[in-house]
BADREN-832603 format. One record per residue (C-alpha): residue number from 1; residue in three letters; x negated, y negated, z negated. Coordinates in nm, 2 decimals, padded with zeros to 4 digits, always signed. Layout:
N
PT    k    r       x       y       z
PT  NUM  ala       X       Y       Z
...
//
This chain:
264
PT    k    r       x       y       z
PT    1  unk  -05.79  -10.13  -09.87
PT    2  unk  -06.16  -10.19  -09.87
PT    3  unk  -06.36  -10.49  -09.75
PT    4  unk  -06.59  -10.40  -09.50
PT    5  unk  -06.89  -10.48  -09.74
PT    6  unk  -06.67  -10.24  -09.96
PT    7  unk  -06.51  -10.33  -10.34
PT    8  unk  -06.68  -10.31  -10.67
PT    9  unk  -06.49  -10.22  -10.96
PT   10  unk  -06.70  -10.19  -11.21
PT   11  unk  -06.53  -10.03  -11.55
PT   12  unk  -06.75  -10.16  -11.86
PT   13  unk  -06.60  -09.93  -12.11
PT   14  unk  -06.98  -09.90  -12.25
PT   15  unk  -06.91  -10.27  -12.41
PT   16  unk  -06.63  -10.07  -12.61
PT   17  unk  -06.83  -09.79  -12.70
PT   18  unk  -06.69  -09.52  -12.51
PT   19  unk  -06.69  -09.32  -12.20
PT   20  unk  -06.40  -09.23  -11.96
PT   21  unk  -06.31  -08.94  -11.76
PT   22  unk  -06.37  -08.98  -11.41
PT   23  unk  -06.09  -08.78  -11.29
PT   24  unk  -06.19  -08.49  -10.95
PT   25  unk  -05.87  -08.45  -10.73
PT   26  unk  -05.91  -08.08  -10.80
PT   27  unk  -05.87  -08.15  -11.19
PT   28  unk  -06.20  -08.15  -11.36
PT   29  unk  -06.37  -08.44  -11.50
PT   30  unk  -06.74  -08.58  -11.54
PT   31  unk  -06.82  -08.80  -11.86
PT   32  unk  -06.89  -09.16  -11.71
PT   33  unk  -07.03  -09.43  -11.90
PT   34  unk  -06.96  -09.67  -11.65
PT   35  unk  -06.82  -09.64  -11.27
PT   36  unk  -06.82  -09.84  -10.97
PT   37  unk  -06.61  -09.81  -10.63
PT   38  unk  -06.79  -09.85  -10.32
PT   39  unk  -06.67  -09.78  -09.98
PT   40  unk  -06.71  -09.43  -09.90
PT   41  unk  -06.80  -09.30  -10.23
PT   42  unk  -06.81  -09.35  -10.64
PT   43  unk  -07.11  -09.39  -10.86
PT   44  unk  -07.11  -09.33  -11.17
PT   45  unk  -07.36  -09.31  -11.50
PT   46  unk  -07.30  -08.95  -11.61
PT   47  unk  -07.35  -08.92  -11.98
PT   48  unk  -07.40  -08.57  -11.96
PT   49  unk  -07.73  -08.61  -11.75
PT   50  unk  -07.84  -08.97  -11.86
PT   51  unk  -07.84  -09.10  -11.47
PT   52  unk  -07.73  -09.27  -11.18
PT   53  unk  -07.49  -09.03  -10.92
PT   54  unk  -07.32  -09.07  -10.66
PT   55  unk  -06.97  -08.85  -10.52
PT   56  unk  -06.74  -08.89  -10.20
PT   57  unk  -06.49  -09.10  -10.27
PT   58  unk  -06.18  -08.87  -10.12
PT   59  unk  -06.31  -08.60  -10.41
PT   60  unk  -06.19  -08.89  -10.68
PT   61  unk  -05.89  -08.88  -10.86
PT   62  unk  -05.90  -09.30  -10.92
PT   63  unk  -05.53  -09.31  -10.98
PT   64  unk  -05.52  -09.08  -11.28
PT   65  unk  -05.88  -09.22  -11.39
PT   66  unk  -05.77  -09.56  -11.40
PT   67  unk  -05.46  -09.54  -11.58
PT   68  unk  -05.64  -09.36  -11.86
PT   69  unk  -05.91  -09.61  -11.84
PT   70  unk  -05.60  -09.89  -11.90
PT   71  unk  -05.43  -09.65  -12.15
PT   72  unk  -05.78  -09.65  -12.37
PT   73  unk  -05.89  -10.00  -12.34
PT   74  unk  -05.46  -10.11  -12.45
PT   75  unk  -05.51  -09.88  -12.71
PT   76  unk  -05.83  -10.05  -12.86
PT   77  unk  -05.69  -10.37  -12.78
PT   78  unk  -05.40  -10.29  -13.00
PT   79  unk  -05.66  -10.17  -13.32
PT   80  unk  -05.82  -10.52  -13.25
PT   81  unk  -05.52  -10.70  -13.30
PT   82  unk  -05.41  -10.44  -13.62
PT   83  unk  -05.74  -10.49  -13.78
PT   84  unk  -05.76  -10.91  -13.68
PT   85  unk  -05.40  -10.92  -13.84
PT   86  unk  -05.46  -10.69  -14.18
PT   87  unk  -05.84  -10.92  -14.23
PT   88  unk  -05.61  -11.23  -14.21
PT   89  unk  -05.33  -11.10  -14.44
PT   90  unk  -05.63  -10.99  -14.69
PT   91  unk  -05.81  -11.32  -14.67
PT   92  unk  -05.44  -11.46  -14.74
PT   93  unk  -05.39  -11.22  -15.06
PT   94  unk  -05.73  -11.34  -15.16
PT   95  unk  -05.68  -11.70  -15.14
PT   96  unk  -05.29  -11.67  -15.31
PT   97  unk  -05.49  -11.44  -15.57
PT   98  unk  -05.75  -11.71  -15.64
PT   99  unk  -05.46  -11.91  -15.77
PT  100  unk  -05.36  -11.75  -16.01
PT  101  unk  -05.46  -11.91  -16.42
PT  102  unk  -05.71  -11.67  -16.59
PT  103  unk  -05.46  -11.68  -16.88
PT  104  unk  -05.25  -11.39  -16.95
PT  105  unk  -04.87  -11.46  -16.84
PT  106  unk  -04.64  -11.40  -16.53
PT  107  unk  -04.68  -11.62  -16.25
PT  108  unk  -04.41  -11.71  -15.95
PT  109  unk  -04.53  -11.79  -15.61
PT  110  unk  -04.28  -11.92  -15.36
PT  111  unk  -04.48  -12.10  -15.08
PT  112  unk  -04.72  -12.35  -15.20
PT  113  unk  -04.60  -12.33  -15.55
PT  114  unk  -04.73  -12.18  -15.82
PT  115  unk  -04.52  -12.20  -16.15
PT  116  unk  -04.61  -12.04  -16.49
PT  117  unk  -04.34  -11.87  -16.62
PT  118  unk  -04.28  -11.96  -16.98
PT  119  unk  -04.26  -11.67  -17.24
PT  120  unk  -03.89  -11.59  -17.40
PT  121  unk  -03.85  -11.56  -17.76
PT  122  unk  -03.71  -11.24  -17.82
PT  123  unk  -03.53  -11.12  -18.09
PT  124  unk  -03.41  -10.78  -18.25
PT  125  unk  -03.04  -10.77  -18.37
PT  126  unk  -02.83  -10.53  -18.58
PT  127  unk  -02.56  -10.42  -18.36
PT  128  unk  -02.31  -10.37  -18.70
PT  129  unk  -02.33  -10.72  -18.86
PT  130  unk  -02.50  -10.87  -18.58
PT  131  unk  -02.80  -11.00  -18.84
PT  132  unk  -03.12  -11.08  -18.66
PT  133  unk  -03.33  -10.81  -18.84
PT  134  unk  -03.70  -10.95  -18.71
PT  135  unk  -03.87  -11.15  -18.44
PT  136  unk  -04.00  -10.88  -18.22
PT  137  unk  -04.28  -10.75  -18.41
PT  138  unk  -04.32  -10.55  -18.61
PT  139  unk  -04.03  -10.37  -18.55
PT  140  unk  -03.79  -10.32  -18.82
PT  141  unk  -03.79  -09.98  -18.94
PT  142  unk  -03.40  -09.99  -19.01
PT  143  unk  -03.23  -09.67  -18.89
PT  144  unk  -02.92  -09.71  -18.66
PT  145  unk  -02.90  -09.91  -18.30
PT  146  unk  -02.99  -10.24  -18.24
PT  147  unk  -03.07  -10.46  -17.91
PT  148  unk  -03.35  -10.69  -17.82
PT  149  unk  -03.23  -11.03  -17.74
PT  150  unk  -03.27  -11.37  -17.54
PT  151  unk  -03.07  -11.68  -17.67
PT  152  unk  -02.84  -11.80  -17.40
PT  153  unk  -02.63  -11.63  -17.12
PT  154  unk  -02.84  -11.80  -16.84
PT  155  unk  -03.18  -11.85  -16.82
PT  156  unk  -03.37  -12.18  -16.74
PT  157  unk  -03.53  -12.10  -16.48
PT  158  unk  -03.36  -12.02  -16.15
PT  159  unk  -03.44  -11.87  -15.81
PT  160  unk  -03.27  -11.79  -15.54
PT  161  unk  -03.50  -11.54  -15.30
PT  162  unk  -03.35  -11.16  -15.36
PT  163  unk  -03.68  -11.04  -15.34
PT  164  unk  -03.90  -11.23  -15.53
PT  165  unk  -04.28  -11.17  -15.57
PT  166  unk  -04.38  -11.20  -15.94
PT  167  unk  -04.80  -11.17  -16.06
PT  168  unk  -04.88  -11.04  -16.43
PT  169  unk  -05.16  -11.09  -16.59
PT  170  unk  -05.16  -10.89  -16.92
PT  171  unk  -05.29  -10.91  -17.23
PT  172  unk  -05.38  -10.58  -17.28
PT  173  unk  -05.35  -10.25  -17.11
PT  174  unk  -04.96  -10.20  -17.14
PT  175  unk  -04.71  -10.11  -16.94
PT  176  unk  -04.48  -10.33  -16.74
PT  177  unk  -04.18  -10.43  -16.55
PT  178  unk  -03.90  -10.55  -16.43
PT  179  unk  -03.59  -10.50  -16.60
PT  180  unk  -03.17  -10.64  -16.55
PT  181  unk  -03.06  -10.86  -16.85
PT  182  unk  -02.70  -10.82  -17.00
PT  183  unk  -02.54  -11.09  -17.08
PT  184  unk  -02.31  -11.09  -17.40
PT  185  unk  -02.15  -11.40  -17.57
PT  186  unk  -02.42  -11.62  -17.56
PT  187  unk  -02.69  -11.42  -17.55
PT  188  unk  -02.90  -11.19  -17.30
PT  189  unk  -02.96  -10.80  -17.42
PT  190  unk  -03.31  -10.72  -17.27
PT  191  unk  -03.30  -10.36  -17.40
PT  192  unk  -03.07  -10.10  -17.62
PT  193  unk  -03.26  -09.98  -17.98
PT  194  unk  -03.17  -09.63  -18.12
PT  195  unk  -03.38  -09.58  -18.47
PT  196  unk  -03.39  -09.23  -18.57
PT  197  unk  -03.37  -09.19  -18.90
PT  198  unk  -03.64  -09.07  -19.15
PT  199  unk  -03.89  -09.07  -18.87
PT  200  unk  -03.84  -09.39  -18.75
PT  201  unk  -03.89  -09.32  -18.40
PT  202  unk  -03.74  -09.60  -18.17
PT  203  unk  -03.56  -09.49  -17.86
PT  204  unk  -03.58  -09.82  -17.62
PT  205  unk  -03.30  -09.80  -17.32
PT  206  unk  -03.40  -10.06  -17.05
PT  207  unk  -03.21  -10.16  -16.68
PT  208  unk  -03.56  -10.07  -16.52
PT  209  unk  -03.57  -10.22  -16.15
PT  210  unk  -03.73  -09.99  -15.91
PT  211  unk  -04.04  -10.26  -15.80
PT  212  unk  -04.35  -10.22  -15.61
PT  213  unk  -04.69  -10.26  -15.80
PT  214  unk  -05.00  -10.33  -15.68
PT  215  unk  -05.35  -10.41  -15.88
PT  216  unk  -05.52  -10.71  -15.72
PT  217  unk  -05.73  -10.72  -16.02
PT  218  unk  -05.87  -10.69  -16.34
PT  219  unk  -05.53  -10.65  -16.56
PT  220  unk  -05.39  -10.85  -16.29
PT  221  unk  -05.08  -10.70  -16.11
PT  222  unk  -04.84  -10.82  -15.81
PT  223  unk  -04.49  -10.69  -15.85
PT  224  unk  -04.19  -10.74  -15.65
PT  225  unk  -03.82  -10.51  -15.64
PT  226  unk  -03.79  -10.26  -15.38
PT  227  unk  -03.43  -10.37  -15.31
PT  228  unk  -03.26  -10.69  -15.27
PT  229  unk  -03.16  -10.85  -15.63
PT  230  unk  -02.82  -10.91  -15.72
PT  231  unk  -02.75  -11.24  -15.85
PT  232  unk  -02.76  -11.20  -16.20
PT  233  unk  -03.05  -11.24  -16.50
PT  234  unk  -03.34  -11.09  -16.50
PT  235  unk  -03.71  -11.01  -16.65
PT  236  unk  -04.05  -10.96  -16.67
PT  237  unk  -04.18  -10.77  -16.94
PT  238  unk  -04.46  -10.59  -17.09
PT  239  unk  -04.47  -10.34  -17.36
PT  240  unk  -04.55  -10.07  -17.54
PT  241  unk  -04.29  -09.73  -17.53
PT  242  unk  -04.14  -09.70  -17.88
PT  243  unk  -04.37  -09.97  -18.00
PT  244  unk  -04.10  -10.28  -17.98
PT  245  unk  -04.35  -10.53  -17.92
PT  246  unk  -04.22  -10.71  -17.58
PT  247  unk  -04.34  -11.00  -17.38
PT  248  unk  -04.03  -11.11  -17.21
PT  249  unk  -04.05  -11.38  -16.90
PT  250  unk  -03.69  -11.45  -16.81
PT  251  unk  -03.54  -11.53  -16.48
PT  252  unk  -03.20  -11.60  -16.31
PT  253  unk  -03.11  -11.50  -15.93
PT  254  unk  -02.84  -11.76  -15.75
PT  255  unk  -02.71  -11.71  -15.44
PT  256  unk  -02.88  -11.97  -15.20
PT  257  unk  -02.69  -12.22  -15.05
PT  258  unk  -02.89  -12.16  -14.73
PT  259  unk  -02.92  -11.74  -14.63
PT  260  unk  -03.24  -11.85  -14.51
PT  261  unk  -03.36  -11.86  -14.86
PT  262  unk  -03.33  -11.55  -14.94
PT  263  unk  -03.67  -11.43  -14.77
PT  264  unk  -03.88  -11.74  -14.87
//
């Protein structure tokens, strides 16, 4: 119902940079910038004609227009929110980013904790007389298999989230990843050696985790597994294919006494 001195609606879709489809009861449509309800009749900007007119209200479809009016203006609503949220989350990235040393290394971030994670010393062992043959490089051109190795069957430092979120910063450009330690009597295998003979070419066999990786900067990466980890040992690493020359940053995954610390 209308007042007697009639009801303005007034539609300012202009303030959103659009028009809207002010619907006809026979189907068409005339581009409005802006529309307003008076008592008898509708008037509208057309955008079409750049100007004020005016049509009988019993020709308007308002019904139809005014539900895709609310449909549009929801709808950029919703891309407001999306964008606010994805600024906020950058600015967040930015800030954790900011964080990290300018040294090369692998860095853990759990909340507002940043710790450095200390560099393993690997090792290359003879799998026949179980002689260490050399300290990773250069790497020992002796033919036969071998395994790279961490002292210890647990490492030092221990988390418990199942998907942790790891930053690299490397040395040089290499590649990286994350890879599922073996442990033996005592020791940790990082990776399997085959040594072809004569040619001397290495074969390295690694438990490669399937991560996510994402440049945030300049030889700066963030990388975190796809899947939930298993408790178990684990590493960072960096390398060269066929080269032997890794940079290992252990890790051990415990089961959390509290499931809520598994997402933290």
């Amino acid at each position: 119902m209308f007042s007697r001195f009639g009801a303005l609606l007034c539609f300012a879709l202009a303030a959103f940079g659009a028009t809207v489809r002010l619907y006809l009861k026979d189907g068409t449509y005339q581009w409005a910038r802006e529309y307003q309800v008076l008592q008898d009749r509708v008037k509208y900007y057309s955008t079409e004609r750049g100007e004020w007119e005016e049509i009988p209200l019993e020709m308007v479809d308002l019904d139809r227009t005014r539900k895709e009016s609310a449909e549009r203006e929801d709808a950029i609503k919703a891309e407001a929110k999306a964008q606010s949220e994805e600024d906020a989350a950058e600015r967040a990235a930015r800030k954790e980013i900011e964080r990290i040393p300018v040294e090369p290394g692998a860095y853990f971030i759990h909340g507002a904790t940043l710790e450095t994670m200390k560099l393993a010393e690997s090792k290359v062992v003879n799998n026949k007389r179980r002689s260490v043959l050399k300290v990773i490089t250069p790497v020992p051109m002796v033919a036969g298999k071998a395994t790279v190795e961490l002292d210890g069957e647990a490492a030092a430092m221990r988390i418990t989230q199942d998907r942790p979120e790891f930053y690299l910063r490397l040395s040089a450009e290499e590649r990286f990843g994350l890879v599922k330690l073996t442990p033996k009597k005592s020791v940790r295998v990082v990776e399997n050696l085959s040594i072809i003979p004569v040619s001397k070419e290495v074969l390295e066999e690694q438990q490669q985790v399937e991560t996510f990786k994402k440049q945030v900067g300049d030889l700066l990466f963030k990388i975190w597994p796809v899947k939930a980890l298993e408790p178990g040992e684990y590493a960072l690493i960096q390398f060269t294919e066929g080269k032997v020359n890794l940079q290992v940053w252990d890790f051990g995954v415990d089961s959390p006494r509290n499931p809520a610390e598994k997402r933290e």
